[in-house]
C-alpha positions in Angstrom: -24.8 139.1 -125.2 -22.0 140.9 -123.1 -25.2 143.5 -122.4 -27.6 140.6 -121.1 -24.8 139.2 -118.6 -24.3 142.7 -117.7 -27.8 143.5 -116.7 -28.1 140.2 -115.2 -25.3 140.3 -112.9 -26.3 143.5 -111.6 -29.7 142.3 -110.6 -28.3 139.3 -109.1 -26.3 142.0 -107.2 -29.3 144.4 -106.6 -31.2 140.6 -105.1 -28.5 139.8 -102.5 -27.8 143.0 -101.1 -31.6 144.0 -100.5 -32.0 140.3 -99.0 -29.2 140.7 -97.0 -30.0 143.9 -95.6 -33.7 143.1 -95.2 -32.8 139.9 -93.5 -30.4 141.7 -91.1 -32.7 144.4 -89.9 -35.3 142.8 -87.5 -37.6 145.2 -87.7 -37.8 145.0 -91.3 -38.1 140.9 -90.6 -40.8 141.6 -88.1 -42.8 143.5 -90.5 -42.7 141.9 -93.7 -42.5 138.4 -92.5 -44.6 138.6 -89.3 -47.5 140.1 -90.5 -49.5 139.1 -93.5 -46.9 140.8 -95.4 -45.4 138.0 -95.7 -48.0 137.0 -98.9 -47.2 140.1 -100.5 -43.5 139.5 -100.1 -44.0 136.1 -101.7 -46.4 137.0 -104.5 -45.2 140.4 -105.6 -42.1 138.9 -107.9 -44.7 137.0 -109.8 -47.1 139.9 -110.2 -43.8 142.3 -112.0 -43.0 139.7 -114.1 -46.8 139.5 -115.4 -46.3 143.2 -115.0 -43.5 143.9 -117.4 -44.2 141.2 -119.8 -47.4 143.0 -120.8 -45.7 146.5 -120.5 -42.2 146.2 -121.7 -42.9 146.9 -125.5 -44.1 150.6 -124.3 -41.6 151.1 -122.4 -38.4 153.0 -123.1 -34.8 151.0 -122.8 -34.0 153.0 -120.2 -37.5 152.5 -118.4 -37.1 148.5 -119.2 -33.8 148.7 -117.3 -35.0 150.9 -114.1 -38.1 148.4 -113.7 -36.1 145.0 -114.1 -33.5 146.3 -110.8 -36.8 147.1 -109.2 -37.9 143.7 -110.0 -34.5 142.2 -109.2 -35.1 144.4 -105.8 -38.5 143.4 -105.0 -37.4 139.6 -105.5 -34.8 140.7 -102.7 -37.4 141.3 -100.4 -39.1 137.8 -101.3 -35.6 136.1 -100.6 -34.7 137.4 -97.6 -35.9 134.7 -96.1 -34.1 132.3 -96.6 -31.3 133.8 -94.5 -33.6 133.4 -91.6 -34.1 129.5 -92.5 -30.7 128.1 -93.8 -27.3 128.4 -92.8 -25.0 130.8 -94.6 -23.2 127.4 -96.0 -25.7 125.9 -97.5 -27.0 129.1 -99.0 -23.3 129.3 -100.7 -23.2 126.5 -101.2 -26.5 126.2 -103.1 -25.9 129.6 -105.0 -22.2 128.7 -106.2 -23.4 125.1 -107.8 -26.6 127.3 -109.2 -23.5 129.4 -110.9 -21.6 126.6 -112.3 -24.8 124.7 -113.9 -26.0 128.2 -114.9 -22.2 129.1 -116.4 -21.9 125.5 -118.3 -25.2 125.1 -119.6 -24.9 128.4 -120.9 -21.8 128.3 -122.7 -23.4 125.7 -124.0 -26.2 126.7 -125.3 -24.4 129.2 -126.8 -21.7 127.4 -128.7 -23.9 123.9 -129.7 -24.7 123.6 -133.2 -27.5 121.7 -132.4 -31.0 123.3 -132.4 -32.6 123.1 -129.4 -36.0 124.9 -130.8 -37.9 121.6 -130.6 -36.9 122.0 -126.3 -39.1 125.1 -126.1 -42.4 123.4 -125.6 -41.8 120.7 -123.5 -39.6 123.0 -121.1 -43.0 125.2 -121.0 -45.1 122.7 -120.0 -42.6 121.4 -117.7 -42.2 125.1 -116.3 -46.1 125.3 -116.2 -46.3 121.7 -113.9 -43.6 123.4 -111.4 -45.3 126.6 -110.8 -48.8 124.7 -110.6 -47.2 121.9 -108.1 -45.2 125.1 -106.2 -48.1 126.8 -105.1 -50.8 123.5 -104.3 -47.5 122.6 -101.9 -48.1 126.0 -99.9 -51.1 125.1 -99.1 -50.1 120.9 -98.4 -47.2 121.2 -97.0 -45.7 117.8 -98.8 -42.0 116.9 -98.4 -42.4 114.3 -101.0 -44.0 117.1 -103.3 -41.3 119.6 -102.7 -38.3 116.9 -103.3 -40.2 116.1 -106.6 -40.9 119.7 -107.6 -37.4 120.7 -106.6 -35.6 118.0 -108.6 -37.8 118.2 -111.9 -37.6 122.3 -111.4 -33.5 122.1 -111.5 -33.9 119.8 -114.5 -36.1 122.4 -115.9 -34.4 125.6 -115.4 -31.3 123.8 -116.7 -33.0 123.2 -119.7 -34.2 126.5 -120.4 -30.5 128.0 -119.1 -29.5 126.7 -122.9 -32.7 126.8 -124.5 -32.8 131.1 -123.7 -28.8 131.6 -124.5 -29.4 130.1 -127.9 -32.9 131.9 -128.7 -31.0 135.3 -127.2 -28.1 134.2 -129.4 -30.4 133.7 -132.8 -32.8 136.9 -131.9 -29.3 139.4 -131.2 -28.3 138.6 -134.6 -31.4 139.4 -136.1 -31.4 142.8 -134.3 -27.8 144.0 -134.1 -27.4 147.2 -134.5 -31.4 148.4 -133.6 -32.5 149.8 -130.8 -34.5 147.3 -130.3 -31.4 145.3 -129.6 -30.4 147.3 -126.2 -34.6 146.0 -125.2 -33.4 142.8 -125.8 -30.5 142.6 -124.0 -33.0 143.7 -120.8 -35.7 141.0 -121.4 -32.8 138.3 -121.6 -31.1 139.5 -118.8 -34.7 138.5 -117.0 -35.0 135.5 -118.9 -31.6 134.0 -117.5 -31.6 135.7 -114.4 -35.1 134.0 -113.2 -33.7 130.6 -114.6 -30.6 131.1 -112.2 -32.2 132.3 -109.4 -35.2 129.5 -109.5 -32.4 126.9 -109.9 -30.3 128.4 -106.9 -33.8 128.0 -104.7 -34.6 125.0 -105.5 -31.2 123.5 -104.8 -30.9 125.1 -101.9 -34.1 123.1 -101.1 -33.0 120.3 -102.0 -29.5 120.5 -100.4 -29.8 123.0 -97.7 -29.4 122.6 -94.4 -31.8 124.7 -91.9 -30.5 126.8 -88.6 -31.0 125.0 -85.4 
C-alpha cells in the first residue's frame, strides 16, 4: 500500500509541475490551446488509460511505472488549463478539500470492516452516467448539466476513493510477496490517482471561481 501512495504521489507531482509549466509558457498555451490541439490535449488522457488497461499485463513493472508518469504527464498537459480559467485560490482551494475527502475516505476504506464489494456496480454505472453526461455537455454547453454532473461525479469518485483502497487492500494480500505485487501497486496507484484528480476537477467546478 506504501508502494501505491508512492507512485501516486509522484504522478500527482509529475501532473502539477507539467501544468504549471505548460500554463506559464505562452507559447506552449498558444499552441496547444489555440489551435485544434486543444481536442488532442483534452482526449489524449482518456485514450492512455484505454491504452494501458489493454497493455499493462505485457508490460514489465518497470515499463508499467515509466508509462503511468507519462500518463500522469500527458494529463498535465490536459490540465493546464485550468490555470488559465480559475484563480490560483480556488484552484487550492479545490485541490486541498479534493486531498482531505481523498485522505478520509481512504483511511477508510481501508480500516472498515464492512464490505463494500456490493458498491462496485452501482459506482460503475454511476461512473459510466458521468463520463456519458461529461462529454454530451461539450457539445451543450449546460450549467445545469455541469452542476449536476459535478455534484453526482464528487459523490462518485468518493465512493470509489473507498471502494479501490479496500479492493487494493484485499488483492495486496493475495499477492504479497509476487512480482506481480510491485504491478499492482502501479495499477492502484492509477486507480486512486484518477479518483483524486476527477474529484479535485469537479470541485473546482463546482467551487471555483474564474479570473476576471
Amino acid at each position: 500500500m506504501l508502494g501505491i501512495y508512492r507512485n501516486m504521489g509522484i504522478g500527482l507531482a509529475i501532473t502539477g509541475l507539467v501544468a504549471l509549466a505548460v500554463a506559464n509558457t505562452p507559447a506552449l498555451v498558444a499552441l496547444i490551446f489555440g489551435t485544434p490541439l486543444k481536442w488532442v490535449a483534452m482526449f489524449a488522457p482518456l485514450a492512455f488509460i484505454f491504452f494501458f488497461t489493454f497493455r499493462v499485463e505485457r508490460m514489465t513493472t518497470s515499463g508499467a511505472r515509466t508509462a503511468f508518469f507519462a500518463f500522469a504527464a500527458v494529463m498535465g498537459v490536459s490540465m493546464a488549463s485550468i490555470f488559465l480559467v480559475f484563480t490560483g485560490t480556488s484552484i487550492a482551494t479545490a485541490f486541498f478539500t479534493a486531498a482531505a475527502m481523498f485522505a478520509g475516505l481512504s483511511l477508510w476504506g481501508y480500516t472498515t470492516n464492512r464490505d463494500l464489494t456490493s458498491m462496485g456496480s452501482f459506482l460503475f454505472v454511476g461512473l459510466i452516467a458521468v463520463i456519458g453526461a461529461s462529454l454530451l455537455n461539450l457539445f451543450l454547453g449546460s450549467s445545469l448539466l455541469q452542476m449536476v454532473v459535478s455534484v453526482v461525479g464528487v459523490i462518485v469518485f468518493a465512493g470509489l476513493t473507498a471502494w479501490d483502497t479496500q479492493r487494493l487492500k484485499s488483492e495486496y494480500l493475495a499477492y504479497a510477496g509476487t512480482q506481480a505485487a510491485d504491478k499492482l501497486a502501479i495499477m492502484g496507484a492509477l486507480s486512486l490517482y484518477l479518483n483524486l484528480i476527477n474529484m479535485f476537477q469537479l470541485l473546482l467546478g463546482l467551487m471555483g471561481q474564474q479570473e476576471d
